[in-house]
DRENKERO-829861 format. One record per residue (C-alpha): z, y, x. Coordinates in steps of 0.25 Angstrom, whole numbers, plus 5000, padded with zeros to 4 digits. Example, Ala and Ser with C-alpha at 12.3 -4.5 7.8 and 13.67 -1.06 7.14 Angstrom:
2
503149825049502949965055
END
This chain:
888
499049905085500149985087501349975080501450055066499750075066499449965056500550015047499850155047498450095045499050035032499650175029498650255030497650175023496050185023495850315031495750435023494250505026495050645024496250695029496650825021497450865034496750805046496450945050497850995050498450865055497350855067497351025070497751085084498751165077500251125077500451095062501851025064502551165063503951175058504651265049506151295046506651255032507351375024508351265020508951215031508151255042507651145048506451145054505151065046503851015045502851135041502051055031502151085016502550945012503650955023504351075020504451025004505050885008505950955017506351075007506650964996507750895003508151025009508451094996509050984990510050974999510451125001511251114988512151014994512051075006513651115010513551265013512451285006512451415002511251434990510351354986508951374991507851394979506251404979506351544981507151534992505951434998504851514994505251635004505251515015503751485010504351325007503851254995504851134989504851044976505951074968507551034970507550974956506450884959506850854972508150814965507450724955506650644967507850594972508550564963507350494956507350414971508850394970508950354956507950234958508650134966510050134955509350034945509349874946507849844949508049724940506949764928507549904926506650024921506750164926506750254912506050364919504950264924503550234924503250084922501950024927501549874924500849864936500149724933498649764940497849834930496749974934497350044921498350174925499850124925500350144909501250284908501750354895500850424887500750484875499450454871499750304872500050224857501550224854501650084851503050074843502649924833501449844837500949864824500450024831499349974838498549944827497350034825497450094840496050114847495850084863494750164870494250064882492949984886492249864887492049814900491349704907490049714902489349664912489649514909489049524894487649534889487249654884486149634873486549714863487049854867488249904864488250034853489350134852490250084841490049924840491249874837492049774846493249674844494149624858494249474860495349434870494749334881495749244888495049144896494249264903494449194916494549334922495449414912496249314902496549454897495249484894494649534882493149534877492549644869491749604857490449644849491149664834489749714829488849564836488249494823488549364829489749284826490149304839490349434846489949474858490849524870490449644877491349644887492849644891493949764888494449804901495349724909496549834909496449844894496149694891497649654898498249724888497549694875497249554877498849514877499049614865497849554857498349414859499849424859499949544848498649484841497849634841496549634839495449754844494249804837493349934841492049984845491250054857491250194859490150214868489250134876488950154891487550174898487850064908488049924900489049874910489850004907490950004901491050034886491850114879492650044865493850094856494549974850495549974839496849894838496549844825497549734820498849664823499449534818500849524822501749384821503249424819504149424829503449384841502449514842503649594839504349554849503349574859503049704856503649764869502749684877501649734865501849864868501749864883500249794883500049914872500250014881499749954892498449944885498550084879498550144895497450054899496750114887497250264892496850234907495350214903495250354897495450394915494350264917493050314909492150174904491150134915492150144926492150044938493249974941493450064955493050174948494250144937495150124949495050244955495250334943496450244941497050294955496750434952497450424937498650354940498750444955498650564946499550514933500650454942500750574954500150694949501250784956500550724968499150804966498850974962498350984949496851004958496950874963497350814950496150874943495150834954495650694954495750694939494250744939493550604946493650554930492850654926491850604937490550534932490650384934489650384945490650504952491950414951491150264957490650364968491750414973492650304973491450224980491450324991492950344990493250194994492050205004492250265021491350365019491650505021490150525020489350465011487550475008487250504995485950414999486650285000487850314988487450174979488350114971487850034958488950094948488650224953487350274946487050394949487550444965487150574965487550624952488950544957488950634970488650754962489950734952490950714965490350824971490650914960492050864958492350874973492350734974491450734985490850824996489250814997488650875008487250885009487151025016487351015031487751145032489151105024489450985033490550985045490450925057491450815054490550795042489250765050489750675058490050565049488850605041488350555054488750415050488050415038486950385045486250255048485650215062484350235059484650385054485450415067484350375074483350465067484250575069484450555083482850545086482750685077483750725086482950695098483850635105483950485109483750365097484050245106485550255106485650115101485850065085487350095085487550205074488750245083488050275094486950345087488050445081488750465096487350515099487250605088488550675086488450765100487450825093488150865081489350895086488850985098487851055090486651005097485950975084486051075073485150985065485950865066486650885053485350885045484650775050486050695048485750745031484450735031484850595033486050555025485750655013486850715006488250655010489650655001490850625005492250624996492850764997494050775005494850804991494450694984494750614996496150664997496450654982495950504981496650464993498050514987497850444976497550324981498750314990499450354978498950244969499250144979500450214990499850145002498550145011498150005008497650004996496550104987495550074977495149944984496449894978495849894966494649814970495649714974496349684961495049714953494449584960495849514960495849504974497249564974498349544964499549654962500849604957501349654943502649754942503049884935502850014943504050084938503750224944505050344942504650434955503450454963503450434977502750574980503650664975502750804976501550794983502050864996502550724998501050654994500350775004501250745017501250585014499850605014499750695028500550585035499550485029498350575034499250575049499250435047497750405046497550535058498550425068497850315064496550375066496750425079497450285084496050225083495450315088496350315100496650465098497950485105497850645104497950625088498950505089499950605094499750715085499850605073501150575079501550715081501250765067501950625062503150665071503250815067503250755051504350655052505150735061505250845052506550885046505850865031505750745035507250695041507750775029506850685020507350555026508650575027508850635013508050535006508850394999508750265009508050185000506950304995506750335010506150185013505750164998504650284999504550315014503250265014502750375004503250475014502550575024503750545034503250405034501950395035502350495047503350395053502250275053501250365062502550405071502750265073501450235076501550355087502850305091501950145093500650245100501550315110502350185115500950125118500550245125501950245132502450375127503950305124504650435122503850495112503850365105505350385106505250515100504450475089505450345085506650425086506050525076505750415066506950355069507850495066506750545052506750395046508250355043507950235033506650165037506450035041505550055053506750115062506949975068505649985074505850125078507250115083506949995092505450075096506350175101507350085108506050015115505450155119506750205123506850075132505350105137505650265143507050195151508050245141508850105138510250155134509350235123508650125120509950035118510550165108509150155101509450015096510850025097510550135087509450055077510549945076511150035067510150075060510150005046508550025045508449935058508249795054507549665057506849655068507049785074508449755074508349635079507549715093508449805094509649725093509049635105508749765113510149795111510549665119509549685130509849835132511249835129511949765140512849805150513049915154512449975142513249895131514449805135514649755120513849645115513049685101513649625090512149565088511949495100512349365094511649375083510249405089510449315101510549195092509549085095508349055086507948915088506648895098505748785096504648755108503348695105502148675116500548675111499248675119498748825121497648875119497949005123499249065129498549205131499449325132499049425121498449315112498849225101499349095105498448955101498748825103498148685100498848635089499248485087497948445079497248515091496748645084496948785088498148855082499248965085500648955089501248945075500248825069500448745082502148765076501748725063501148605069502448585077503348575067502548505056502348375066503748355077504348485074504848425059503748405049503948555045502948615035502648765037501548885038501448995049501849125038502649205046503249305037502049275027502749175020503849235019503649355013502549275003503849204999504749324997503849394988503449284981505149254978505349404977504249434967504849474955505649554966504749624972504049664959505149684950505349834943505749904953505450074952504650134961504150034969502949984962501950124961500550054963499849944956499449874969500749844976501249724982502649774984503549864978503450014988505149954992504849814996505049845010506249945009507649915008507449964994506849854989508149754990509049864986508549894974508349754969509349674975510149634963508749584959508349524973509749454975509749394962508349344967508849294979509849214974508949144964508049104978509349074986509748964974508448894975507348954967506549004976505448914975505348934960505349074961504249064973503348974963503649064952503149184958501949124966501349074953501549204944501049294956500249224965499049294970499849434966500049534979501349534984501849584997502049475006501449374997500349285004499849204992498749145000499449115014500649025008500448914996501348904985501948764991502148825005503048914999503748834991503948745002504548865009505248904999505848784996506248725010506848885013507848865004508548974994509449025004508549045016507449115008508349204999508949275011507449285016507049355004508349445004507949495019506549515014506849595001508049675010507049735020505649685018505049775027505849725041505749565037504349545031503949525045504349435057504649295050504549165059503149105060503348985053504048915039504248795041504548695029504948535027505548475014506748375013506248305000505648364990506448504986507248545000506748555014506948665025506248775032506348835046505648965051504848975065504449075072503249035082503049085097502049055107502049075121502649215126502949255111504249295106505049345095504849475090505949535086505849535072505649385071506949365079507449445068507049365058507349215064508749295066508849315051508149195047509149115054510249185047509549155033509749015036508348995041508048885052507148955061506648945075505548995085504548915090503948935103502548885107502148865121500848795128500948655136501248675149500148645156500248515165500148545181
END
């Protein structure tokens, strides 16, 4: 694969079905036109979004300007046809930016800030409001009615039917082995002595009550309001707060804690009016994305856009579960014949609501189709139907059973107009076909990559915590700016994306012609001069810390992926081209290793050496050059820079040519094939690769050492499981979703500079012997919690600890200081093996081996890190795996 594709793939996400500008992006026409800026002249990218970013920084800086004249204002813009967002604004941004790195991370609050629990829950994040109860004394809550529902219906008998009114009482359930938070809803009006449960509060609201009912003795009494059709439904309740004993002084001085469950349990109460009763759990989430997209961005959409999305709640349930089912399905076309879904009771009257609200586009009128449309119409249709079209046709019906070749036999007709009647036999078959409307479509998409700020992850994610499958970590989101500042910013993030999917779409299939104009429309947008002014004006750490949010780079990752396309297809100086133009529009990025020593290679490749040696010469200076790129380019340095080119000897030739220990082990092969994985018979006779057969090795003659092949697994499972409270501490801005396993900085340098007073004080803790207590700690409060890096189910408990233990404080604090300094360049490359024996029962030592098989080597990143592992005070070595000679 080459090299940046994967990255992309994960960018990009699940392939959009319609890109707004495909069109433009695709069209013959030169759309890559530039323009002079009334500023300063420069020439710039023609695109709207463009032209803003560039006028913002333009503007602000021609009142600082020296020789500045006057000072340009809207009018003065208006007669150049430019639009831009205001100074003051512009102003506020960045110093909103600036301001936020000057406070200790260490439990501080922002007071312009809002704070999120974000412990899982599907209820929209908690904001201020002024319909919410103002709860000043505890005693206030007395007599305050909840509107919510009874859920779980499905597990109860339903003899008698429920009445509007019947009075109920809540029963808190802590040995429910599947909620200890759960709380029963009861019969009040059931002439038995014992009452009868009719089902559960929900989940979001129970988590709340139930520790208020206990700890703060509240007790809840009310009736039902209406009663559904279905008796599974969900039914609607009011309940009443309706007494309070209090004991002295304890509740008292809870009541801070008091009055948070309050008030989280007042917004779980306020979020159901968005989540009408009777809606499924998907159903639920899916509103949830549009509320909270809406309530947190709303510069982000028009005030159209905001009242059509706002509008799917007015949608009949039977509209919502439809659409989201096709939503989440591949589609674009769906039969109306074959829509069947259980919770979804009447289809057509569904259709019909979508259709009306522009939800989706129903065609059932060939007159009104396109030709795109047709043709995967076409793949509606099921074998036997191709087969009865194709024999109306008159044309041959033994073209075999592949649906494939059925369709190669019947799209020449269609295409070149040789059957006029082709698209009503294709209806007559499938019946009227929907398919999402491209608005709705484009809406849904945004806010879903605004919900969760990456490709990976959409409604699905929800599926995965509902059935615990996954479990998100608990932290604050503490949320002072938005990472989209106007929505020029949203729309040209979203055009790179849409450039992203085109480049990815036309690698598979192998369309070179739309490969390049990828690249060339990625080129022309990074290398405008909106965008150097961008990157240069913008703060260091702001740069890395929200680059990935940016048009620029999501360009950059599809230049780089030119840059890996042309060297394969030999086309070094264009390749050259494109890495020095990354290298001059991205100042502070932690890819220019890679690129700088690309560029050194390439430069190397078209018989330029001397440029090649200034190249790396060059990247050693660079500050953003680091780990095992510098390492590469240092060792070209060497081998290029002898005389007569270089007479001095680098200061750094000691230091790289320093020997790592080599330990030579022979095995039987069992394959020494070039281009495939080594295997060797182990001792015990059985088939295994290079690095068991040095596991073997070393447990028997090579010392009676205990280890597991991990590679950087381990490692980073043990530095997130020391860094915990680290990594989630409150932090702003760098928790914004309720399904990260990260905070946004962890792999910038800003996450080390705004905590380290808090890191450092960590450190030293581990470095004086408490790492294993902290390791055992955090394992037993979090285990099975996602966290990045963390393996729980590779590595046990006791290994770790035994890692842990025989690594010593020292060793593994200056492990976990590089990782938390620049996660991004160390996360990878770490020796094969950790090895482990004990010297009693509390001390032993550790040693770190990087395995190779025959005509394997060292990449240059794991020289690196042997390198710096030895100067941690490591014992590390490589061990090299060769086959038995073979006897004459």
């Amino acid at each position: 694969m080459l090299k940046g594709r994967e990255s992309m793939v994960r960018l990009v996400g699940k392939r959009r079905r319609f890109l707004p500008n495909r069109e433009i992006l695709l069209s013959a026409s030169d759309e890559l036109e530039l323009v002079s800026c009334p500023v300063c002249a420069l020439k710039i990218s023609a695109q709207h979004h463009a032209i803003n970013s560039h006028l913002d920084t333009c503007l602000s800086e021609s009142e600082t300007r020296p020789g500045t004249k006057r000072k340009l204002s809207q009018r003065t813009l208006l007669d150049s046809n430019f639009f831009f967002l205001s100074k003051k604004s512009n102003e506020i941004h960045q110093s909103q930016l600036t301001n936020k790195y000057n406070d200790d991370c260490c439990g501080h609050t922002h007071t312009h800030t809002h704070i999120i629990n974000h412990e899982y829950d599907i209820t929209p994040s908690p904001s201020p409001s002024n319909n919410n109860v103002d709860v000043t004394t505890m005693e206030n809550v007395s007599g305050v009615t909840l509107q919510t529902f009874i859920v779980g219906r499905r597990f109860f008998s339903h003899e008698n039917e429920l009445h509007v009114g019947a009075n109920i009482s809540l029963l808190p359930d802590p040995h429910n082995v599947k909620d200890p938070n759960a709380i029963k809803v009861l019969s009040a009006d059931s002439g038995s002595c014992k009452s009868k449960v009719l089902g559960f509060l929900p989940r979001e609201l129970a988590q709340y009550l139930s520790p208020l009912m206990e700890k703060y003795c509240l007790s809840f009494e009310g009736y039902v309001t209406s009663v559904p059709k279905n008796p599974f439904d969900f039914v609607p309740i009011q309940i009443v707060c309706h007494k309070m004993i209090l004991h002295g002084e304890k509740e008292f001085e809870d009541v801070e804690a008091f009055k948070c469950l309050w008030k989280y349990a007042i917004h779980v109460v306020e979020s159901t009016k968005n989540c009408p009763p009777g809606i499924t759990k998907y159903q639920q989430n899916f509103c949830l994305v549009i509320h909270e997209v809406i309530r947190s961005n709303p510069h982000l959409f028009t005030d159209e856009e905001k009242k059509f999305m706002e509008s799917f709640t007015s949608l009949s349930n039977d509209s919502q579960r439809l659409f989201v089912r096709l939503y989440t399905r591949k589609g674009p076309w769906f039969r109306i014949s074959t829509i069947s879904y259980s919770e979804v009771l009447d289809p057509q009257e569904a259709v019909k609501g979508l259709s009306a609200m522009g939800y989706l586009c129903l065609f059932e009128d060939k007159d009104k189709l396109h030709d795109n449309d047709i043709k995967e119409i076409l793949n509606l249709l099921t074998v036997s139907e191709l087969h009865d079209i194709l024999c109306k046709l008159k044309k041959n019906c033994n073209h075999g059973r592949r649906k494939s070749d059925l369709l190669e036999s019947l799209l020449p007709s269609f295409v070149g107009g040789l059957c006029p009647h082709l698209t009503s036999l294709v209806l007559d078959k499938t019946g009227t076909c929907i398919r999402i409307s491209s608005k709705a479509e484009s809406l849904i998409w945004r806010a879903e990559r605004l919900f969760f700020l990456n490709g990976e992850q959409n409604l699905s994610t929800f599926l995965l915590v509902d059935f615990g499958i996954v479990k998100y970590p608990t932290y604050d989101c503490i949320i002072s700016e938005q990472i989209f500042p106007g929505q020029d910013d949203l729309l040209a993030y979203e055009e790179a994306i849409e450039v992203a999917q085109l480049m990815d779409e036309a690698l598979d299939g192998n369309n070179i012609e739309l490969v390049l104009r990828c690249i060339k429309i990625a080129d022309s947008r990074i290398s405008s001069s909106s965008m150097k002014t961008m990157e240069s004006t913008t703060s260091e750490l702001v740069a890395t810390f929200y680059s990935s949010f940016s048009a620029s780079w999501v360009y950059s990752k599809v230049v780089l992926l030119g840059v890996s396309f042309l060297e394969r297809e030999r086309r070094y100086n264009d390749a050259i081209n494109l890495l020095k133009r990354l290298l001059n529009c991205f100042t502070c990025d932690g890819r220019r290793g890679y690129w700088t020593l690309r560029l050194s290679i390439n430069l190397e490749h078209t018989g330029y050496p001397n440029e090649s040696l200034t190249a790396a010469e060059d990247g050693l200076q660079d500050p953003w050059v680091r780990a095992g790129s510098r390492m590469a380019l240092q060792r070209r340095i060497l081998r290029l820079g002898k005389p007569p080119r270089r007479w001095k000897t680098p200061s750094f030739a000691a230091s790289i040519k320093r020997k790592i220990t080599e330990v030579h082990l022979q095995g039987r092969p069992l394959n020494c094939e070039m281009g495939m994985k080594n295997r060797f018979y182990g001792e015990d006779g059985e088939q295994c690769g290079v690095e068991q057969l040095a596991l073997q090795y070393y447990a028997g003659e090579g010392g009676g050492w205990q280890g597991v092949h991990t590679e950087s697994g381990i490692w980073l499972t043990i530095f997130g499981l020391l860094m915990w409270d680290i990594i989630f501490s409150n932090v702003p801005n760098v928790f914004r979703t309720r399904f990260q396993t990260a905070p946004l900085d962890m792999e910038t340098d800003s996450f080390y500079l705004v905590r380290k007073s808090c890191i450092e004080s960590h450190l030293q803790k581990i470095h004086d012997g408490m790492g294993e207590e902290i390791l055992v700690t955090s394992w037993e409060s979090h285990v099975g919690t996602a966290c990045r890096g963390v393996n729980w189910d590779r590595h046990s408990l006791t290994e770790l600890r035994a890692a842990v233990t025989c690594i010593g404080g020292p060793c593994l604090a200056s492990l976990c200081r590089h990782l938390a300094q620049d996660y991004r360049s160390w996360s990878s490359g770490m020796p094969d093996l950790l090895l482990w024996r004990f010297h009693g029962e509390y001390r032993g030592e550790a040693k770190l081996v990087e395995v190779k098989g025959p005509r394997d080597r060292l990449s240059e990143q794991q020289r690196a890190w042997l390198l710096l592992l030895m100067d941690c005070g490591f014992n590390t070595e490589v061990c090299k795996v060769s086959p038995v000679p073979m006897s004459a």
